[in-house]
Structures are given as C-alpha cells and as structure tokens.
N, CA and C of each residue as an Amber inpcrd file, in Angstrom:
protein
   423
  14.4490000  35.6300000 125.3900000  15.3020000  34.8150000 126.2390000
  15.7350000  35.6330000 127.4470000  15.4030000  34.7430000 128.4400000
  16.2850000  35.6020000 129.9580000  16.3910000  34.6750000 130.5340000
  17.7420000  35.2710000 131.6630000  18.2270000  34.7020000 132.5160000
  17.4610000  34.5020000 133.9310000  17.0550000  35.1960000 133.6990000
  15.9800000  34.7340000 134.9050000  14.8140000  34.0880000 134.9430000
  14.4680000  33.4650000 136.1740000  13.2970000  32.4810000 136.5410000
  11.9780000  33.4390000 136.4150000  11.8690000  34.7650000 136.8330000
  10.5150000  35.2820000 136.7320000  10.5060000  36.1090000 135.2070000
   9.3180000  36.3960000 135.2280000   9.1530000  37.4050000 133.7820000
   9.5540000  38.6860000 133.5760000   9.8380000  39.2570000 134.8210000
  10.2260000  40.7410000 135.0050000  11.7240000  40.3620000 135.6770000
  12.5650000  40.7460000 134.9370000  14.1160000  40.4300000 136.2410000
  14.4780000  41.5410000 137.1740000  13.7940000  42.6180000 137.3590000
  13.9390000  43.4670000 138.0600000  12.5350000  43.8460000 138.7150000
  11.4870000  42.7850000 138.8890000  10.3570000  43.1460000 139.4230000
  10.5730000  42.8220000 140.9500000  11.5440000  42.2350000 141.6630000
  12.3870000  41.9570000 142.9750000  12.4090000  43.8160000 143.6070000
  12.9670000  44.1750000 142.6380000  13.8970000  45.6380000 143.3620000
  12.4100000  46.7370000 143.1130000  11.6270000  46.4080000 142.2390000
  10.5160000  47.9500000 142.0950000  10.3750000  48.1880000 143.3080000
   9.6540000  47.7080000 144.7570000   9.5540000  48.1150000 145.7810000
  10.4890000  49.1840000 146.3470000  12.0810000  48.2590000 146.3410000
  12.8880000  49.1470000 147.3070000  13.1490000  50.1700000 146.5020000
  13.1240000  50.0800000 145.2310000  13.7760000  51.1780000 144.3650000
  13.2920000  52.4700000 144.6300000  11.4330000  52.0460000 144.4810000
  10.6380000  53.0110000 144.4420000  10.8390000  53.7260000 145.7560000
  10.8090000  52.9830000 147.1790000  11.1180000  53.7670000 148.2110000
  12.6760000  54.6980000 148.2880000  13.6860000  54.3920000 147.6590000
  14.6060000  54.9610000 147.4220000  14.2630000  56.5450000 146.2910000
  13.8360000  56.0150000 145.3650000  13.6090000  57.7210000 144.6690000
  12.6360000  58.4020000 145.5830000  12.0020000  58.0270000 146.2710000
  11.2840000  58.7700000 147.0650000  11.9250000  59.2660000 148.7470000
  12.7290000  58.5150000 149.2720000  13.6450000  59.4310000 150.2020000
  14.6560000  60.1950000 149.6130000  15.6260000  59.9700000 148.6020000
  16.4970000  60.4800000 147.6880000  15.9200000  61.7600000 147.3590000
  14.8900000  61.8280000 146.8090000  14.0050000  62.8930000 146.2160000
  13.8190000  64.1090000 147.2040000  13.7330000  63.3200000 148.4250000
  13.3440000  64.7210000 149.6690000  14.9810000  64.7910000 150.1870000
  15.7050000  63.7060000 149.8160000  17.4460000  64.4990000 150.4650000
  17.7000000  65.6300000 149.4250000  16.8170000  65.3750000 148.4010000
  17.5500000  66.4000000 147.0960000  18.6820000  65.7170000 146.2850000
  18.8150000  64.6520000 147.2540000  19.9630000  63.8780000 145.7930000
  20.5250000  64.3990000 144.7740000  19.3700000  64.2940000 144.0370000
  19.1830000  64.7260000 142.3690000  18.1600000  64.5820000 141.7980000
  17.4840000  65.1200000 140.8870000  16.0180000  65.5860000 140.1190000
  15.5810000  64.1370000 140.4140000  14.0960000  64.3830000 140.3420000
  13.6190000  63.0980000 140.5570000  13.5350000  62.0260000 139.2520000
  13.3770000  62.8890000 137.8800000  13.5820000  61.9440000 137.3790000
  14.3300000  61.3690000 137.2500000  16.1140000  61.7680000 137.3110000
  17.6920000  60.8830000 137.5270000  17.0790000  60.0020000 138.0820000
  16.6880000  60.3310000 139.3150000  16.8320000  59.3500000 140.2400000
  16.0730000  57.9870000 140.1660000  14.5860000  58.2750000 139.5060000
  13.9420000  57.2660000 138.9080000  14.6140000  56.7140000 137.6400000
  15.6890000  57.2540000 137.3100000  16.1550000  56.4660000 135.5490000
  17.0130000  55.5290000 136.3260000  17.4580000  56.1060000 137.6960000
  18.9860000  54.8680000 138.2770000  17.9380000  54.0210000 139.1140000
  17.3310000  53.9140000 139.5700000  16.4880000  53.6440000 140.9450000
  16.9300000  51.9940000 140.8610000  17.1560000  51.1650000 139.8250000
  17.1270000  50.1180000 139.9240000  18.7150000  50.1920000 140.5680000
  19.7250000  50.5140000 139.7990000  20.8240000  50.3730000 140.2610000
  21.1740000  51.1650000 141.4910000  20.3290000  51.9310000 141.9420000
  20.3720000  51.9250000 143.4160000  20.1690000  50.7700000 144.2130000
  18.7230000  50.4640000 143.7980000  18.5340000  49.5500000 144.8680000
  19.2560000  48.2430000 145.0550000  20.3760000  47.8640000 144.0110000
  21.5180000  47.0330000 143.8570000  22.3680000  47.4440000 144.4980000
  22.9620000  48.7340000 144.6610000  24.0150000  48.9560000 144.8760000
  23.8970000  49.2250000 146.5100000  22.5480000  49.2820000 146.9940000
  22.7200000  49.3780000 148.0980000  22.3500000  47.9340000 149.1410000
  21.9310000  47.0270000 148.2610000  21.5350000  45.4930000 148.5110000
  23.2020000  44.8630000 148.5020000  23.6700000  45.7160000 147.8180000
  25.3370000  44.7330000 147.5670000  25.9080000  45.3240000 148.3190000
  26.1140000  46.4480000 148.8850000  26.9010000  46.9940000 150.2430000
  26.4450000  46.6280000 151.4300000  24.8860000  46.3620000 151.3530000
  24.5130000  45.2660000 152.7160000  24.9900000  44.2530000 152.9810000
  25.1680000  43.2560000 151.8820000  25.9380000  41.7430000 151.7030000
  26.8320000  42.0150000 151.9510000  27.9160000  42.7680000 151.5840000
  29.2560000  42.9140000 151.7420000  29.4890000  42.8510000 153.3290000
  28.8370000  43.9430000 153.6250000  28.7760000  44.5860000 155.0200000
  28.2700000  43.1960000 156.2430000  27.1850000  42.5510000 155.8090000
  26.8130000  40.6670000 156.4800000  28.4560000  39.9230000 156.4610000
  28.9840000  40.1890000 155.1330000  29.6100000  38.8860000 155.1870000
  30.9800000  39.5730000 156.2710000  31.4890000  40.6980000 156.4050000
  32.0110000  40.8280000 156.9580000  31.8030000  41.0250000 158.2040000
  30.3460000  41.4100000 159.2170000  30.3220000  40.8000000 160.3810000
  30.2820000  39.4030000 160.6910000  29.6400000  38.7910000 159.6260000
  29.9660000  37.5830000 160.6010000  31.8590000  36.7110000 159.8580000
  32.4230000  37.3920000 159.4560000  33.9490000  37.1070000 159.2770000
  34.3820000  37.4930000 160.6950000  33.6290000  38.9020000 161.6010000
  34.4040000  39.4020000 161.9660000  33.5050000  38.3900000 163.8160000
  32.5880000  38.0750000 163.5060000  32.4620000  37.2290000 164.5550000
  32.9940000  36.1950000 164.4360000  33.9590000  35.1620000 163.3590000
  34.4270000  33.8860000 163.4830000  35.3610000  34.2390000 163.7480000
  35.9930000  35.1580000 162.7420000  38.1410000  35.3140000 163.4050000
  38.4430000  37.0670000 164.2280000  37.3500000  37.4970000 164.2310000
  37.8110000  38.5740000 164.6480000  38.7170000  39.5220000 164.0050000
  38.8910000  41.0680000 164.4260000  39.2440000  42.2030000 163.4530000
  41.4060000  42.4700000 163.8300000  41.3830000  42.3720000 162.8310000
  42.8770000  42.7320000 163.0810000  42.8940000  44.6060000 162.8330000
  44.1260000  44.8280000 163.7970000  44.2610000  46.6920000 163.6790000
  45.0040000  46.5570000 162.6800000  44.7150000  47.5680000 161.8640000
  45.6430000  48.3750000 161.0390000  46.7890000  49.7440000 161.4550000
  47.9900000  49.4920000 160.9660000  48.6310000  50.6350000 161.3750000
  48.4540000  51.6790000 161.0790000  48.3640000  52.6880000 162.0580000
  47.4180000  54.1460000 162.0390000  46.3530000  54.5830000 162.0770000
  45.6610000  53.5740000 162.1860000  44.1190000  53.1160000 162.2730000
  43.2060000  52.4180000 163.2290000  44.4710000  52.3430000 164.2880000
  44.0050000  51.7340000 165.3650000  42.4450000  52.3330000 166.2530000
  42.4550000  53.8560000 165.8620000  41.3230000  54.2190000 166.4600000
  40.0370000  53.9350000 166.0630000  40.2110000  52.9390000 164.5990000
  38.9660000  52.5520000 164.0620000  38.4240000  51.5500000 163.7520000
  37.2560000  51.4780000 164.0050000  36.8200000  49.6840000 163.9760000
  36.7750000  48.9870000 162.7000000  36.6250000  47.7030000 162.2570000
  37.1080000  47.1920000 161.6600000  35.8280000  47.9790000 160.1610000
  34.3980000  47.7900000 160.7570000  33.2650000  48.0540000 160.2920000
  33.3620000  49.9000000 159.5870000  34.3620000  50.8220000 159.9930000
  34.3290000  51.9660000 159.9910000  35.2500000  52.0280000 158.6970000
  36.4820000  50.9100000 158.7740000  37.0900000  51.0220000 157.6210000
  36.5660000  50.6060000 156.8900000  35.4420000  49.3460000 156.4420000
  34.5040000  48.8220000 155.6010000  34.2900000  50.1700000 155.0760000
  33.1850000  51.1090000 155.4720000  32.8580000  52.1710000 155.0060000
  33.8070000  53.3260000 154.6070000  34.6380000  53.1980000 154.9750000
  35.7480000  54.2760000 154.2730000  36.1570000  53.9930000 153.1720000
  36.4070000  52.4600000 153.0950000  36.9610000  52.1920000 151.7400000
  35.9460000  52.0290000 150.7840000  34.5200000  52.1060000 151.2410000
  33.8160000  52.1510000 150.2720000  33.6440000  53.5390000 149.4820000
  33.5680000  54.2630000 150.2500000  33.7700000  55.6760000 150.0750000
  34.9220000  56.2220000 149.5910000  35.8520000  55.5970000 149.7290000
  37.2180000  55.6830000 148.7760000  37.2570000  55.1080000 147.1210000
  36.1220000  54.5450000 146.9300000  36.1650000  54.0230000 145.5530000
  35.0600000  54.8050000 144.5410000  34.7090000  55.9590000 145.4630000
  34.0120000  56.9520000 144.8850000  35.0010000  57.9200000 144.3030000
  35.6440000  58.1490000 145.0780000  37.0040000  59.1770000 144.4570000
  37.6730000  59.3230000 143.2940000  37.0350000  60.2790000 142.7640000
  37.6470000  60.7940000 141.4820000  37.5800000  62.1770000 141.0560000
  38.3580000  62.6210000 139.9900000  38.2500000  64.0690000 139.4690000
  37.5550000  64.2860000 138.2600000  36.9060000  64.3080000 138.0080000
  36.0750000  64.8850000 136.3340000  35.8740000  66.1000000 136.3380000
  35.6760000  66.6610000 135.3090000  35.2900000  67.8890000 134.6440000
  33.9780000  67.6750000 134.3670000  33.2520000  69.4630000 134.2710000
  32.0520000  69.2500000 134.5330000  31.7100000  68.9890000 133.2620000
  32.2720000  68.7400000 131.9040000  31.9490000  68.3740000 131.1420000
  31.4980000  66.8260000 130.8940000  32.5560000  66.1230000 131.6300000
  32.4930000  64.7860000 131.7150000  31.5670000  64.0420000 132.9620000
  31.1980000  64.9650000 134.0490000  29.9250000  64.3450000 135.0600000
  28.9670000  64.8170000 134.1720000  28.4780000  65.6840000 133.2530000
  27.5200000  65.6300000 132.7730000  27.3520000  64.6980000 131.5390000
  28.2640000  64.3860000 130.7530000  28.2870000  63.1080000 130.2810000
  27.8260000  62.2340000 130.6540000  28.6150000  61.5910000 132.0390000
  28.3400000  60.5360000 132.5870000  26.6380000  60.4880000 133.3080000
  26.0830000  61.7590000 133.4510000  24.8310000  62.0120000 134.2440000
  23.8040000  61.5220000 133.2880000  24.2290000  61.8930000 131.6860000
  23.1670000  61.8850000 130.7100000  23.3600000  60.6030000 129.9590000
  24.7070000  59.8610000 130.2730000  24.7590000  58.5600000 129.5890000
  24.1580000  57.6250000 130.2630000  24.6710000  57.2060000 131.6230000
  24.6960000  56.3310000 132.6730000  23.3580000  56.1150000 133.2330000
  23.0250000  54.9350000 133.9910000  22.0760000  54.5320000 134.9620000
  22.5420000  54.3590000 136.2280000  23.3500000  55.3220000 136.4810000
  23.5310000  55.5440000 137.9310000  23.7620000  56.4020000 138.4700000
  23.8680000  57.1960000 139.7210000  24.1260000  58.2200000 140.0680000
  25.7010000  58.3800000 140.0780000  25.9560000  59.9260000 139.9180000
  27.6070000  60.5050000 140.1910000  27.7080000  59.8610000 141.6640000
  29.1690000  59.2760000 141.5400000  29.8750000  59.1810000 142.7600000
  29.0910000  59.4810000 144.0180000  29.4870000  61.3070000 144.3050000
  28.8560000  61.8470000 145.5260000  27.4560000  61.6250000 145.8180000
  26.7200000  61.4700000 144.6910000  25.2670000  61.2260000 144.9100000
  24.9620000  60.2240000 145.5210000  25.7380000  59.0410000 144.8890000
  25.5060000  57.4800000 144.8250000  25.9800000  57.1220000 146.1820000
  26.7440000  57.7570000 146.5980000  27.6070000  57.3040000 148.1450000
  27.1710000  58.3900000 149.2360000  26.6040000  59.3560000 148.9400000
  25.2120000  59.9970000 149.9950000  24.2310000  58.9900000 150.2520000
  23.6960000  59.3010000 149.3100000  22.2460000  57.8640000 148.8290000
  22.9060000  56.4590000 149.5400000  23.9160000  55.8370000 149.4060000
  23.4510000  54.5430000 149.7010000  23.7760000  54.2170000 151.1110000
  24.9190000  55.2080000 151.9550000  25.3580000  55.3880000 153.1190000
  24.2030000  56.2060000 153.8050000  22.7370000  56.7420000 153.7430000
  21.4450000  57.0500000 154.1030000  21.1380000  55.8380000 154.4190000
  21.4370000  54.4110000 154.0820000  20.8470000  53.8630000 154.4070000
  20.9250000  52.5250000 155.5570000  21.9830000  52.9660000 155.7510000
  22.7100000  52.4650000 156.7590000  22.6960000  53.3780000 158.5450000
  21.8520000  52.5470000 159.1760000  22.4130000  53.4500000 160.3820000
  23.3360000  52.6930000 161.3050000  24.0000000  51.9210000 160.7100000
  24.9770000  51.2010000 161.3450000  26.4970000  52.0720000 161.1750000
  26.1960000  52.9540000 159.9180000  27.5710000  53.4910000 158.9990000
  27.0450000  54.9070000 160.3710000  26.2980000  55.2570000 160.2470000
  25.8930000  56.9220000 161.5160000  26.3980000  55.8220000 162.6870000
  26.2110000  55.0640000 162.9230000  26.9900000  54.4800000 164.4750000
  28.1030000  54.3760000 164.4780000  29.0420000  54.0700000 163.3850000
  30.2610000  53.9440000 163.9640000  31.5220000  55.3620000 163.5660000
  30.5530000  56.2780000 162.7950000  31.0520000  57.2370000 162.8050000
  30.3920000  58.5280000 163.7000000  30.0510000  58.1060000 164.3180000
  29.1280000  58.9710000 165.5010000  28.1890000  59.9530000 164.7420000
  27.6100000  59.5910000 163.9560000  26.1920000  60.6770000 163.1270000
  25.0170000  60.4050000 164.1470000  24.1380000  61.3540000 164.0650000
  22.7000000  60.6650000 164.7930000  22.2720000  59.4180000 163.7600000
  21.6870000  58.7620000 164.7380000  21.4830000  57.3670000 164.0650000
  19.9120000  57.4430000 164.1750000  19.2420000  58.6860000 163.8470000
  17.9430000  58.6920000 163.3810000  18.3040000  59.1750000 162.2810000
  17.3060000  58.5690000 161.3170000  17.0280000  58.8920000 159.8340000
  15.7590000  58.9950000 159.4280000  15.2060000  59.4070000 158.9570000
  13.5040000  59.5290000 157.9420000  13.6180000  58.7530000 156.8720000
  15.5060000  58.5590000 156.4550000  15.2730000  58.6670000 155.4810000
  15.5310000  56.6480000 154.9170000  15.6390000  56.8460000 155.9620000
  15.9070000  54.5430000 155.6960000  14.7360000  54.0160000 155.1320000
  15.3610000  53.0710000 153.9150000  14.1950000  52.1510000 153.3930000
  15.0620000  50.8760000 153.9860000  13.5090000  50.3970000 154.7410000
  13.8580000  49.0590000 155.6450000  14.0780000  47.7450000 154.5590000
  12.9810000  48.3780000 153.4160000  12.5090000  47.1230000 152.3830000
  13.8020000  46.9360000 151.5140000  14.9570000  47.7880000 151.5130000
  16.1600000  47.2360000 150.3250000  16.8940000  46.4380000 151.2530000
  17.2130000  46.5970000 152.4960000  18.2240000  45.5880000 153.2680000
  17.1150000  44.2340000 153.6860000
C-alpha cells in the first residue's frame, strides 16, 4: 500500500538528489556516503525552502514588505534566510551529533544549512556573496 500515484514515491527527487550528493561531495559537506543516505531529504529540504521562498515573493509583490525594528537595513528576503538559518541553532555534544549522524537521514544542522543555502543564488545576492556557484543544481528548484 502507498500513498502515492507512482510506484517509486521518491523516484521524483533521484535526479536532484543525485546532483546534490555530487556538488555536496566536492563542497566536502560530509562523506559521500552520509550524503547519499540523506540525499533524498536533501532534495526536500531544499525544494521546500524554494516554495517557501516563491510564496513569499510573490506575498511580497501583492502587499509588499513591512520593516522590522532594527532591521531596517534588511530586506524582507534576507530575513527569510536568517530565520531559516536560525532554526538550525543548537548546542549538542559530540556525543549526541554523532548519534544523530548515525541515526538520522539527514544532515547536522551546519551541514544541512551550508548544503541547502549553495543553492540559492538569490540567498549570495542579498547578502552580498559572489553569486557564482559550480555548485547549483538547477534540477531541485
């Protein structure tokens, strides 16, 4: 029994995934095989920060961006990415990231929010990075 319409429910993401362990792999991320055990939930997690990231330009083309106090120097799109990057934040012991490294199908925090902010050169534009990359897979967005 599955929930899905095709026979494979993750035969959608093999493409981008695969291009993801393979730029990941040359950032050094993390070993290649990690990276092939998460690859699917990469390529989710970086398909769902794209959506996020759509629905809030075009929010921000119907009503436009309100400032935040103290934050005025930053665009609305810059705090998108900060706060995404704020929900990476945490403290573990190296006992417990290696736990989580050898339990989980996804990358640690820092890995996962290197990796999926690579793939954005919209996130290098509004924080002034060079907005060349090698390392963009066109095929997950």
């Amino acid at each position: 029994f599955t929930l899905s319409r095709i026979a494979e429910a993750n035969s959608a993401l093999a493409r981008p995934s695969k291009c993801l362990v393979s730029q990941w792999s040359v950032m050094r991320l993390d070993t290649p095989d990690h990276l092939e055990k998460c690859a699917i939930d990469s390529a989710v997690s970086v398909a769902g920060v794209d959506a996020a990231f759509s629905a809030l330009t075009e929010s921000l083309s119907l009503e436009g961006g309100t400032l935040l106090p103290a934050m005025e120097t930053l665009d609305p799109q810059a705090i998108f990415f900060l706060q995404y990057a704020q929900s990476f934040c945490s403290v573990s012991s190296l006992q417990q990231r290696d736990l989580d490294r050898t339990v989980n199908h996804q990358l640690l925090g820092r890995e996962k929010l290197k990796g999926v902010l690579s793939q954005f050169a919209v996130f290098r534009h509004f924080y002034f990075c060079s907005e060349e990359s090698e390392y963009l897979c066109d095929s997950v967005l």
